[in-house]
ZATOR-965511 format. One record per residue: y, z, x of N, C-alpha, C, CB in turn; residue in one letter. Coordinates in pm, 1 decimal. Glycine has a CB too. Layout:
N
n_Y;n_Z;n_X;ca_Y;ca_Z;ca_X;c_Y;c_Z;c_X;cb_Y;cb_Z;cb_X;r
Y;Z;X;Y;Z;X;Y;Z;X;Y;Z;X;a
...
END
This chain:
82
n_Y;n_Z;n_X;ca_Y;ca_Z;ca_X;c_Y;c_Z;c_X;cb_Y;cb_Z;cb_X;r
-5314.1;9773.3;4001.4;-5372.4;9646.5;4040.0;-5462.5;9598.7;3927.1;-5450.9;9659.0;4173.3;x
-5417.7;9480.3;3896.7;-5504.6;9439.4;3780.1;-5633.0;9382.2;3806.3;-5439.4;9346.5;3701.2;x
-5674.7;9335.9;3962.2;-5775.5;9300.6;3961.1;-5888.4;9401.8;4044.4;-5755.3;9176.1;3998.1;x
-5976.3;9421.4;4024.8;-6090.1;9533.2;4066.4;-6090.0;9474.5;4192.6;-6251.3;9544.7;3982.8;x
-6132.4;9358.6;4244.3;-6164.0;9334.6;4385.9;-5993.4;9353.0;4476.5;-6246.3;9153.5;4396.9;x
-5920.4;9347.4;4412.4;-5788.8;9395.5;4491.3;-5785.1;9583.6;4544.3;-5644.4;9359.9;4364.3;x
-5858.3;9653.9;4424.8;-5830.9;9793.8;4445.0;-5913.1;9787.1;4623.5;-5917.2;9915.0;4293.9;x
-6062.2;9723.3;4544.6;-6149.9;9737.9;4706.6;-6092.1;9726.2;4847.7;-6253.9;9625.7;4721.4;x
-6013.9;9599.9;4842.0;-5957.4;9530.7;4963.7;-5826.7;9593.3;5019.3;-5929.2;9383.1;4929.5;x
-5772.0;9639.2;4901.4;-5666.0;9802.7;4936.1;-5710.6;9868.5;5037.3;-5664.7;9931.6;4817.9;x
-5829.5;9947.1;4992.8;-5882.7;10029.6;5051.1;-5921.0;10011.6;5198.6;-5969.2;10053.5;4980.5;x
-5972.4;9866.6;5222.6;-5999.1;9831.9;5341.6;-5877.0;9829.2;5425.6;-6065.0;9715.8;5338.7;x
-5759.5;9794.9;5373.1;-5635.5;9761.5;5429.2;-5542.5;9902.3;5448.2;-5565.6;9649.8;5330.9;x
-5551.4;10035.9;5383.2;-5528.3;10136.9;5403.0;-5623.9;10159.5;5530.0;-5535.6;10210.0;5286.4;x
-5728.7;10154.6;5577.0;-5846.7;10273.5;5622.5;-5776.2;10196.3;5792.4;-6089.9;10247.3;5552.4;x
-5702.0;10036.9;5771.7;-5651.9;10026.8;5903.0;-5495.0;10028.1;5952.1;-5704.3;9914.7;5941.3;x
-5453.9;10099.6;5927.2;-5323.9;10088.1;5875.7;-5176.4;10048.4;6012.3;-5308.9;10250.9;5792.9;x
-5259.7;10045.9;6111.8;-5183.3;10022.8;6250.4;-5245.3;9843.2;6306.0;-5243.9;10181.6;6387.3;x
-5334.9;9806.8;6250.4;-5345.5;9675.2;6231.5;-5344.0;9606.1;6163.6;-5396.7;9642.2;6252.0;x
-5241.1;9497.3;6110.6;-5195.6;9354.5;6063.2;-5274.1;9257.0;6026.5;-5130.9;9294.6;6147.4;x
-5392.8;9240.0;6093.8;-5501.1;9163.1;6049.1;-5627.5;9181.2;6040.3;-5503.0;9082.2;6096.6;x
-5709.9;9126.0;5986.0;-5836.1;9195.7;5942.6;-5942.6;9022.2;5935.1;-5803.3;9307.8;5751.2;x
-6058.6;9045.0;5996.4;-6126.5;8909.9;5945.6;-6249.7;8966.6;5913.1;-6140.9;8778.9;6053.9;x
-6305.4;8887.6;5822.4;-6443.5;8940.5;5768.6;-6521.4;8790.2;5774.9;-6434.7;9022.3;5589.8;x
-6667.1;8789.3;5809.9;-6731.8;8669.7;5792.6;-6714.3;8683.0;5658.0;-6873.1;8647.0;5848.3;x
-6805.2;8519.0;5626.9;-6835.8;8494.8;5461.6;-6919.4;8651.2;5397.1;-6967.6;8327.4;5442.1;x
-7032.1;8633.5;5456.0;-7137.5;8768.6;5380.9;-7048.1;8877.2;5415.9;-7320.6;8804.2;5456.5;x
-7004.5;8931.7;5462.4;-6920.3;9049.6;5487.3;-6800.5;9032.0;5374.1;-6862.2;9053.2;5653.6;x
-6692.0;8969.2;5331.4;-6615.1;8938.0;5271.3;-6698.3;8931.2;5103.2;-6554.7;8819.4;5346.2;x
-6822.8;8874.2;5084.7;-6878.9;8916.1;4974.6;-6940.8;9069.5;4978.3;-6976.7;8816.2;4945.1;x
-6991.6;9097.5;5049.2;-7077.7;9236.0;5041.1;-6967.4;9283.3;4997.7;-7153.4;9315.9;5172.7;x
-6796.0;9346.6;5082.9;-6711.5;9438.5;5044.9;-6672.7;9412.4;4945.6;-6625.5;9464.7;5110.6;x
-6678.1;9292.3;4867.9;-6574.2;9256.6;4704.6;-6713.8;9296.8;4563.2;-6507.4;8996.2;4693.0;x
-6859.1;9267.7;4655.0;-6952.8;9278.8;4558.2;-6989.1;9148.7;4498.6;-6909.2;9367.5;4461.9;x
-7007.1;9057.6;4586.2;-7074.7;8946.9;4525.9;-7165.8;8868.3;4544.9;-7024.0;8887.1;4509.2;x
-7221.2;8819.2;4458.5;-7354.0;8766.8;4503.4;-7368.6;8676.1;4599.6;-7416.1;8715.5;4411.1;x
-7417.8;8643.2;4634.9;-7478.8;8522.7;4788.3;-7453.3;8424.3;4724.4;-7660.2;8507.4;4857.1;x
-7449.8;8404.5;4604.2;-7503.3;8243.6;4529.6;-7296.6;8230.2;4489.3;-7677.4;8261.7;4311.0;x
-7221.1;8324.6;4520.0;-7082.7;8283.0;4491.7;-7039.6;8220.3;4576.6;-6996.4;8368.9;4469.8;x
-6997.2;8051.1;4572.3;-6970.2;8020.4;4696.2;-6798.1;8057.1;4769.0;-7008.3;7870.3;4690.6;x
-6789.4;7975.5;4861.7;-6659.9;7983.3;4888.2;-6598.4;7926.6;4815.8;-6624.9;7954.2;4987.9;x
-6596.1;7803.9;4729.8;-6569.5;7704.4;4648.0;-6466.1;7836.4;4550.2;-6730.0;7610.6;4574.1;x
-6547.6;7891.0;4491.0;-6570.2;8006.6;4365.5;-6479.8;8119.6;4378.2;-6722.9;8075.7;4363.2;x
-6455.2;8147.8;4522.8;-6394.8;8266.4;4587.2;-6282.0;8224.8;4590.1;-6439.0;8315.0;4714.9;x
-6226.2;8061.4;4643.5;-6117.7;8035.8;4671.5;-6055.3;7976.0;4495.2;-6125.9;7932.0;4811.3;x
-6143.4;7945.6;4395.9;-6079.4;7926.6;4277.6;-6063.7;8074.1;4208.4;-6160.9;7821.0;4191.0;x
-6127.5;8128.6;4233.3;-6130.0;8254.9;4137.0;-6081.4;8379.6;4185.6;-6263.5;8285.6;4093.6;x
-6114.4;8446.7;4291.4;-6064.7;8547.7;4372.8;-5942.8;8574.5;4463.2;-6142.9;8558.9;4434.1;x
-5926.9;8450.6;4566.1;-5790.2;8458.3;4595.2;-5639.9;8447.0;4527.3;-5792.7;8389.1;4664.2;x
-5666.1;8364.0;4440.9;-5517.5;8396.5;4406.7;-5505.1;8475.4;4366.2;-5447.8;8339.6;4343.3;x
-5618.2;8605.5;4288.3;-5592.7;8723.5;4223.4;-5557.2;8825.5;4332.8;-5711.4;8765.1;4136.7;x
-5620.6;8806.3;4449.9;-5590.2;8871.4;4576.2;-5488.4;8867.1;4609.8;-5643.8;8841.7;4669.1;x
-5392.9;8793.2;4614.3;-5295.1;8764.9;4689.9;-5173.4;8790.4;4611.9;-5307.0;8637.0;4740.5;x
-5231.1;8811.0;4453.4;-5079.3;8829.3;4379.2;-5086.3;8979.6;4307.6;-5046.7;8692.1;4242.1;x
-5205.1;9022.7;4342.9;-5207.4;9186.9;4359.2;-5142.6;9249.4;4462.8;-5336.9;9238.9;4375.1;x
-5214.0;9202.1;4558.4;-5168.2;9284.2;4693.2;-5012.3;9222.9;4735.2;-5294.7;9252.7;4838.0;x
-4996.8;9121.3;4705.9;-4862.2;9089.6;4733.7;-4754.8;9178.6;4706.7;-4834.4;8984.9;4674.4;x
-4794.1;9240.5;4598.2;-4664.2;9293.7;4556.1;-4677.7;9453.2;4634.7;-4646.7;9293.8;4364.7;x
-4755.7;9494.7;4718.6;-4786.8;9601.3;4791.3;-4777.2;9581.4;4948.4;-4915.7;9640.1;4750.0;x
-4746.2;9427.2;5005.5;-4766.4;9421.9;5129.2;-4737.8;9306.5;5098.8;-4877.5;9464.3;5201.5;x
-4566.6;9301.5;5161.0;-4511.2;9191.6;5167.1;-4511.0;9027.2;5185.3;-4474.0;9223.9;5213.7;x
-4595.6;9065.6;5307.2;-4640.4;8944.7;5414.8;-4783.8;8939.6;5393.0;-4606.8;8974.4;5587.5;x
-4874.4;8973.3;5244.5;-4986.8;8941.9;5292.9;-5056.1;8819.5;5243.2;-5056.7;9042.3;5279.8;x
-5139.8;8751.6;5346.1;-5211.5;8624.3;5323.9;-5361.7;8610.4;5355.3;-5146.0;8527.1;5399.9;x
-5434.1;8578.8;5306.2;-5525.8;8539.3;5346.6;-5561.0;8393.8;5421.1;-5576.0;8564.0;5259.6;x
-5596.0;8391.6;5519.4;-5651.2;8232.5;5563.8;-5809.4;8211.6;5577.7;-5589.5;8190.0;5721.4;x
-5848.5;8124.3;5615.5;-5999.9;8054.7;5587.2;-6031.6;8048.5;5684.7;-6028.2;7927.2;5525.6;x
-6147.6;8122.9;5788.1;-6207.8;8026.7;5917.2;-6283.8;7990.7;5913.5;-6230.0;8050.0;6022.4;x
-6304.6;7846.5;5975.6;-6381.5;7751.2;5938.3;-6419.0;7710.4;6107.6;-6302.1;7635.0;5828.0;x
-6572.5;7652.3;6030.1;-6631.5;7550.0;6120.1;-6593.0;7420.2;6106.8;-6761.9;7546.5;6110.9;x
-6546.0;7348.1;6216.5;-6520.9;7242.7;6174.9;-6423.4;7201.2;6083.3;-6605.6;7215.3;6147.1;x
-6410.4;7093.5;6001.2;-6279.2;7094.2;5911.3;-6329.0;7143.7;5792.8;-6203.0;6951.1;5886.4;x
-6434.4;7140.0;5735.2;-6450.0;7203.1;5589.3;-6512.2;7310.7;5524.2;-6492.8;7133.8;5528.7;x
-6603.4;7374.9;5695.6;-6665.0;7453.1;5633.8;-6655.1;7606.1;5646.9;-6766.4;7413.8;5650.9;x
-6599.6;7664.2;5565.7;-6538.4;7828.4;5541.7;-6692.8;7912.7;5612.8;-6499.8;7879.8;5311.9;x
-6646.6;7959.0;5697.4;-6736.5;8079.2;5763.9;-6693.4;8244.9;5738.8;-6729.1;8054.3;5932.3;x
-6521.2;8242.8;5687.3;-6499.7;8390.0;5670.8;-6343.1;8373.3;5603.6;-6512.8;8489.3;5834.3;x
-6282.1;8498.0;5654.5;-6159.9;8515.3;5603.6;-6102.9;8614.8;5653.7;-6155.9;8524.0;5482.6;x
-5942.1;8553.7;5728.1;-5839.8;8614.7;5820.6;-5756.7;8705.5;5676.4;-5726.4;8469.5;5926.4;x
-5741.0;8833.9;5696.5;-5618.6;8872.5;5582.2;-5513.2;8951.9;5711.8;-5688.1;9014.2;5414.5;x
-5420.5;8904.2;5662.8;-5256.9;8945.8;5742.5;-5129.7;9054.0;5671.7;-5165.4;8784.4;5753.9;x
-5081.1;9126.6;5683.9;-5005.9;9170.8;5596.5;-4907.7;9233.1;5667.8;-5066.4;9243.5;5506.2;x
END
């Protein structure tokens, strides 16, 4: 895995291995990747997910991440599926 926050999120995704989905609030989803408070979602969704998704992709077919939100714009966490 070329990206470090992919090895982490492995790990989370091994430790459940009989469940398919996983949601983490916002601060939870930073605490496990290691990032600061001041990274927004903005930052996460330009910079981190697609590295997420084309790491782990190739390890778990079906996996996606989605966004839950308040309202229409505002990201409170993150659904991962695989």
């Amino acid at each position: 895995m070329s990206c470090k926050y992919s090895k982490v999120l492995n790990n989370k995704l091994e430790e459940n291995p009989n469940s398919r989905t996983l949601e983490f609030s916002l601060n939870d989803f930073r605490d496990i990747l290691g990032l600061k408070s001041t990274y927004t979602p903005r930052h996460i969704t330009a910079n981190i997910i697609p590295k997420l998704k084309k790491d782990l992709s190739k390890y778990y077919e079906s996996f996606d991440i989605t966004y839950l939100r308040e309202g229409k714009q505002k990201v409170i966490g993150y659904r991962l599926t695989w």
